[in-house]
N, C-alpha and C positions, 0 to 999 in steps of 0.2 A: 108488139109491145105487151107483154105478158101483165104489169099492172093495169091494163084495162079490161081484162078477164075476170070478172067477178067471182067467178067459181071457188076458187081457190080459199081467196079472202076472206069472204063475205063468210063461208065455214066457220075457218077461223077467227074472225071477229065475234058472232052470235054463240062460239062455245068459250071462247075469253069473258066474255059477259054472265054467259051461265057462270062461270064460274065466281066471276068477281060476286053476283050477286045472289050466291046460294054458298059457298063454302070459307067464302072468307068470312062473310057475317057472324057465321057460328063462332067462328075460328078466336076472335076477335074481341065477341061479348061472352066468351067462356075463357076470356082473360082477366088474372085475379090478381089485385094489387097486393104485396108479403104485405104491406104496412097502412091499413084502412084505420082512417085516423076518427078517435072513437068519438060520439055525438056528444057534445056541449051539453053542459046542464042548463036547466033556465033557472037554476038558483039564483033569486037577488041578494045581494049583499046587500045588511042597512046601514048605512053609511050615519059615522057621528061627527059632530062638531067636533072641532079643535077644541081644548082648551086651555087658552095663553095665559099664563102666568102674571103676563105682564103689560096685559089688557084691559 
């Protein structure tokens, strides 16, 4: 039964992991959004009364 030979695998697994967690990270967060949407001002607006005519 050749899956219960670890040799093979077990390679295979710890250099799939090297990779997942060394080359795709860069990969990944060196990804740049075309359209960063720009920051909010903290301007307040001063808000007025209405005022009704016919009040």
């Amino acid at each position: 039964m050749p899956q219960l030979n670890p040799a093979p695998w077990l390679l295979i697994l710890l250099f799939s992991w090297l990779v997942f967690l060394t080359i795709i990270p860069q990969k990944v967060l060196a990804h740049t959004f075309p359209n960063d949407p720009a920051p909010k001002t903290s301007k307040t607006f001063k808000m007025e009364t209405w005022n009704w005519p016919w009040y």
